[in-house]
C-alpha positions as a LaTeX table, in Angstrom:
\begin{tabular}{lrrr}
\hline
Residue & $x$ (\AA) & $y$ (\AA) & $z$ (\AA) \\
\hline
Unk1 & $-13.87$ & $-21.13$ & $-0.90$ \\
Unk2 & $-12.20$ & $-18.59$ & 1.43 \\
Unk3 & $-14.90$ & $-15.41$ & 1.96 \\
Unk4 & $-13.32$ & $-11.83$ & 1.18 \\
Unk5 & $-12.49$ & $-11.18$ & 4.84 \\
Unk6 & $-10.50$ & $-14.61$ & 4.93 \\
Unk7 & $-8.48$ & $-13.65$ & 1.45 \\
Unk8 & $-7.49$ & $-10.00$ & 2.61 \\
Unk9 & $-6.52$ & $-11.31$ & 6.39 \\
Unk10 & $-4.35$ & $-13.63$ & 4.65 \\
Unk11 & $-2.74$ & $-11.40$ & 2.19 \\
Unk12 & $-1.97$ & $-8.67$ & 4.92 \\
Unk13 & $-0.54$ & $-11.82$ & 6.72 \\
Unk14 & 1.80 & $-12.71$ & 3.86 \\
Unk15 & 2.53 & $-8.67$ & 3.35 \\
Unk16 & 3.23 & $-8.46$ & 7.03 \\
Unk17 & 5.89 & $-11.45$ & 7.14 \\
Unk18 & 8.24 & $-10.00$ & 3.84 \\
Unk19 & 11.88 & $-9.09$ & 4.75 \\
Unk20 & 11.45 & $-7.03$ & 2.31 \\
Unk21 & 11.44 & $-3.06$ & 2.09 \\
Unk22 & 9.62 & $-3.41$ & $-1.34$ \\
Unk23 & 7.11 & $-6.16$ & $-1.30$ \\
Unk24 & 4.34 & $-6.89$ & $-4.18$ \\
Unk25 & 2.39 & $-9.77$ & $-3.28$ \\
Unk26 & $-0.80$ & $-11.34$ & $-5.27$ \\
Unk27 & $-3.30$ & $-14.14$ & $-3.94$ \\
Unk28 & $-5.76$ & $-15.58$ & $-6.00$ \\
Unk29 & $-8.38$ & $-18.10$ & $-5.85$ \\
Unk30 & $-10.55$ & $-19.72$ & $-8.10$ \\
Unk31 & $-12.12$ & $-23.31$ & $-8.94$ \\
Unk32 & $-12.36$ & $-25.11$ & $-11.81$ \\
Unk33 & $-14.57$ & $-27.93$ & $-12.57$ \\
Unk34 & $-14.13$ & $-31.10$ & $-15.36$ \\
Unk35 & $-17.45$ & $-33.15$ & $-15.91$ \\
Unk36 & $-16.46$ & $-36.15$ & $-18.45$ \\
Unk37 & $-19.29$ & $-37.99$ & $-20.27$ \\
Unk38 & $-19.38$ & $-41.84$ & $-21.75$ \\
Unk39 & $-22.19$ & $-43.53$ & $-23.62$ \\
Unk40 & $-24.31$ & $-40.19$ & $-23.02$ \\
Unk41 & $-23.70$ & $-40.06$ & $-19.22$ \\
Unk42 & $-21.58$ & $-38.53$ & $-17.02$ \\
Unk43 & $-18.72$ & $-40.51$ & $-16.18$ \\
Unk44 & $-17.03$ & $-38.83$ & $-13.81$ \\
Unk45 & $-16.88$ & $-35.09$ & $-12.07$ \\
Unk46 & $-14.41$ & $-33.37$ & $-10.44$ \\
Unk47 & $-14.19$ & $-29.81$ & $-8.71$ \\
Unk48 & $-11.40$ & $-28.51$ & $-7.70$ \\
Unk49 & $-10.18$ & $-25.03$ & $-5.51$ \\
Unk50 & $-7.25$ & $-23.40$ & $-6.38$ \\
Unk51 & $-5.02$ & $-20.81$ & $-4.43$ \\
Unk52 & $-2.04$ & $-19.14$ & $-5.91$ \\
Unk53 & 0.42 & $-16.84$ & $-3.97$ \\
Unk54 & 2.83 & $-14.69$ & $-5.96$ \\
Unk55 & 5.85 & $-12.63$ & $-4.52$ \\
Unk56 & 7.92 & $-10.29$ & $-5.40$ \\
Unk57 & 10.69 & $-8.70$ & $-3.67$ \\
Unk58 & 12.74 & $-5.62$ & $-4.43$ \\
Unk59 & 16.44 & $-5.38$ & $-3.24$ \\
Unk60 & 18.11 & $-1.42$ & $-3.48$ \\
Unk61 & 21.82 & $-1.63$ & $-3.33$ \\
Unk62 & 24.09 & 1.57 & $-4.36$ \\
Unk63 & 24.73 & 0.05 & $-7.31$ \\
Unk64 & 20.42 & 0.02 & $-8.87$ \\
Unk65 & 18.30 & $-2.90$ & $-7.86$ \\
Unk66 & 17.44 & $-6.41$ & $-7.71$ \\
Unk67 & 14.08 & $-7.86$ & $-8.53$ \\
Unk68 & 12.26 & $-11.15$ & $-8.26$ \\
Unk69 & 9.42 & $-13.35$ & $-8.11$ \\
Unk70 & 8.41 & $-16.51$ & $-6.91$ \\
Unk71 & 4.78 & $-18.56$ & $-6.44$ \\
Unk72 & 3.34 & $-21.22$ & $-4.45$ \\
Unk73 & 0.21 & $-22.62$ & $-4.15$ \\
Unk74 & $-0.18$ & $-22.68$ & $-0.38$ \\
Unk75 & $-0.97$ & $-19.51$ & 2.06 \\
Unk76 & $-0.08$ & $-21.10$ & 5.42 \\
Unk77 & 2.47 & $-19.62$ & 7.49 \\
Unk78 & 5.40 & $-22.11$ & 7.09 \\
Unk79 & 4.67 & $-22.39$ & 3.46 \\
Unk80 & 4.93 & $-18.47$ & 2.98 \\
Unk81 & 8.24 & $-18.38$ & 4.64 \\
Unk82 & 9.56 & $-21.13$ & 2.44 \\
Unk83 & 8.98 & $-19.03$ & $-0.94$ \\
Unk84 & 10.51 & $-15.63$ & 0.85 \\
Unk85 & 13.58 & $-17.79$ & 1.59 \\
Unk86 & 13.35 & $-19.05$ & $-2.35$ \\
Unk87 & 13.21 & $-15.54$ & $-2.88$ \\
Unk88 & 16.09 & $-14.30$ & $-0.55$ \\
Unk89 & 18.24 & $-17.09$ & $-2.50$ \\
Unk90 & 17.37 & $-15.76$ & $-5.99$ \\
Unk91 & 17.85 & $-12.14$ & $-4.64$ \\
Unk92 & 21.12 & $-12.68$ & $-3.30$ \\
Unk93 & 22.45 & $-13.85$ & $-6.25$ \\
Unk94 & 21.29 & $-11.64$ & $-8.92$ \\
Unk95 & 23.36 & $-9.04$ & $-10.73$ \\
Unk96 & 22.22 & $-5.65$ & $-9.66$ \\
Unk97 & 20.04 & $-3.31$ & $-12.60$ \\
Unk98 & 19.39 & $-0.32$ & $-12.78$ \\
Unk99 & 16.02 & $-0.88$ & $-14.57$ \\
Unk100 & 14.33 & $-1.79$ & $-11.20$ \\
Unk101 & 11.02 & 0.07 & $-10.93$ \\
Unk102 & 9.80 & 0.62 & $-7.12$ \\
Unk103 & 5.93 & 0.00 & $-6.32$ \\
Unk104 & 3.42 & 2.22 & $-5.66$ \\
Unk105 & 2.42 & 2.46 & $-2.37$ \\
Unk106 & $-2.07$ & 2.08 & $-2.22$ \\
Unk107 & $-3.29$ & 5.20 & $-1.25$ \\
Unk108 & $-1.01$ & 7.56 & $-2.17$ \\
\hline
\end{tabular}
């Protein structure tokens, strides 16, 4: 499991590489664990690691706002940049809202 160093270098990482003005971003990481029994024994065990990325970009045109979100399960570099381009894509072709709320910026 990643240590809490490890998680926040990656999420500045992933924060640092959005094309985005307005960028939310969420990483999360957890296991989960399935022990099965048969004839009063364990049968079979299985542990498992999950990571979850989740991004969301905010477009500002004169016309309101474009939002969006997209997730992936993988934090390396090339897998990053394939969900920001996913999220370009969906960006791009959105209607523009008014109803977009901006982020607030952590320590202000």
């Amino acid at each position: 499991m990643m240590t809490k160093s490890e998680l926040l270098k990656a999420a500045q990482d992933i924060l640092a590489a959005s094309p985005f003005k307005e960028t939310e971003i969420s990483v999360t990481v957890g296991e989960s664990a399935l022990t099965r029994y048969g004839d009063n024994r364990i049968s079979q065990n299985v542990s498992q690691e999950k990571t979850a990325v989740s991004l969301r970009g905010i477009v500002r045109t004169g016309k309101g706002g474009r939002t969006a979100r997209v997730e992936t399960d993988q934090i390396d570099v090339k897998s990053v940049g394939r969900a920001y381009e996913r999220l370009s894509k969906i960006l791009e072709v959105l209607p523009d809202t008014d109803e977009v709320a901006g982020l607030h910026a952590s320590g202000d």
